[in-house]
Residue, then its C-alpha position, 0 to 999 in steps of 0.5 A: x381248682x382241684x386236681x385230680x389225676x396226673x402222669x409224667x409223660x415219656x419227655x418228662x412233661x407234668x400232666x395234671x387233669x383238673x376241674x374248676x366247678x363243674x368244667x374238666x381242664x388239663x394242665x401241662x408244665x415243663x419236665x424242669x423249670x427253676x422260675x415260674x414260666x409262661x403260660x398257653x392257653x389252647x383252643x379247641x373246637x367243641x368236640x370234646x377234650x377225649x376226641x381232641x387229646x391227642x392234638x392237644x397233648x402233642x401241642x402241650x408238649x412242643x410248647x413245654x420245649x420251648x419253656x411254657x406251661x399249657x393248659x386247655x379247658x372243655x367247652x360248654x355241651x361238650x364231652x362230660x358236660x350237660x348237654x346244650x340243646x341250643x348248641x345242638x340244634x345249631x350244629x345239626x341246622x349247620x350239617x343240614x344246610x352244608x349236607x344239601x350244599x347250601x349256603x350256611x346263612x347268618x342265623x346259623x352262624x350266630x346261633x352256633x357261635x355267638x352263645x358259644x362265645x358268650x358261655x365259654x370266655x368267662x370261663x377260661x378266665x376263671x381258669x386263667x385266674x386259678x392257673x396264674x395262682x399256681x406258683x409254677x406259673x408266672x406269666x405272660x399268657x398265649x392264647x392259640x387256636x380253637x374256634x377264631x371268635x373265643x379267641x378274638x373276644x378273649x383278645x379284647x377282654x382279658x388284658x392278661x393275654x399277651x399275643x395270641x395265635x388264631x386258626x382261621x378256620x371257623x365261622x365267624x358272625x359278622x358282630x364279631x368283626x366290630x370286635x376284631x377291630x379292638x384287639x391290639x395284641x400281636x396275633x399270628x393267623x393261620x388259615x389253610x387256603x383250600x379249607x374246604x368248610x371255611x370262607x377265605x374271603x371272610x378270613x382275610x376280611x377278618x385279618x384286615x379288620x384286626x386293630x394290632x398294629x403287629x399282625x401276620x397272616x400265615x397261609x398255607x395251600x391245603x384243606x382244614x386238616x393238612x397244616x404243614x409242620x412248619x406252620x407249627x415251628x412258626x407260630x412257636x416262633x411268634x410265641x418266643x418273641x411274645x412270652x419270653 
């Protein structure tokens, strides 16, 4: 990990860009801490960490107040990374099938997400061992939000992932199902009732399927952009119960 550049934002927040081989990442610390502090790893969607910086950044810092250490990394074929001409084909077959109304099937769904998954978590791992190296940061470790099946894998392979808050609102391939039945970590889930590209049914199937025994489903009515601030406050909430 080198770091590259970093600011104190106007709340005092450390922020550090970074990059780890070839993957751009950004790091944010607590104005003060006197011990190493927890650690939240943030998902994203794969459009690239330039468009997504502004959501991530205000997650950064409502995490920093509450005594974690955030950090996020760029998905393979997304912002200055080599394109993936895979991924493209399957997110352009996505928008043909949903532009005519179409039902997207599951060729779509596996070719856009499961390579995705298969590339980008052992990446965040190589990340969370460099981020756990640091002396500022001391775990344990959160994971939340981003696309629901990096999560899920994250969930059942990383051991170091203590609990971990998953947006239910992206397509999920049906293998990752069987995964879902082996996370056992506690998970707060969010999903937006009238997420107008999600399946509702297929997201409640998926919360059933999860194997933890502490699990919370957390819905609220609006579409996939219309997440009321309190949903927020009750997921920092599960984050103090689970890192602290």
């Amino acid at each position: 990990m080198q770091f590259t550049s970093e600011q104190r934002l106007d709340d005092g927040v450390l922020e550090r860009t970074f990059t780890l081989g070839e993957i751009p990442g950004i790091l944010w610390t607590p104005a003060s801490a006197s011990a190493p502090v927890p650690l939240i790893l943030l998902g994203h969607p794969p459009l690239g960490l330039g468009k997504m910086y502004p959501r991530l950044a205000c997650r950064a810092r409502h995490a920093a107040a509450d005594g974690f250490a955030a950090a996020t990394i760029e998905l393979p074929g997304s912002g200055d990374r080599p394109r993936w001409a895979a991924a493209e084909q399957a997110r352009a077959d996505l928008r043909r099938a949903m532009e005519a109304g179409e039902p997207v099937g599951d060729e779509i769904i596996d070719a856009l997400i499961l390579p995705l998954v298969a590339k980008s978590v052992p990446e965040w791992q190589a990340a969370l061992d460099a981020l756990l190296s640091l002396p500022e940061i001391g775990g344990p470790v959160g994971y939340s939000g981003g696309v629901i099946s990096i999560g899920i894998r994250l969930a059942v392979v990383e051991p170091r992932i203590s609990a971990a808050v998953l947006f239910a609102g992206s397509l999920v391939p049906v293998a990752m199902f069987e995964d879902a039945r082996r996370v056992t970590i506690p998970l707060h889930v969010l999903l937006q009732w009238d997420d107008e590209g999600n399946d509702r049914q297929a997201a409640l199937d998926l919360f059933d399927a999860f194997g933890s025994k502490d699990k919370t489903l957390h819905a609220n009515m609006g579409g996939h952009t219309g997440v009321p601030q309190f949903a927020g406050d009750a997921a920092a909430r599960f984050f103090a119960r689970h890192l602290k």
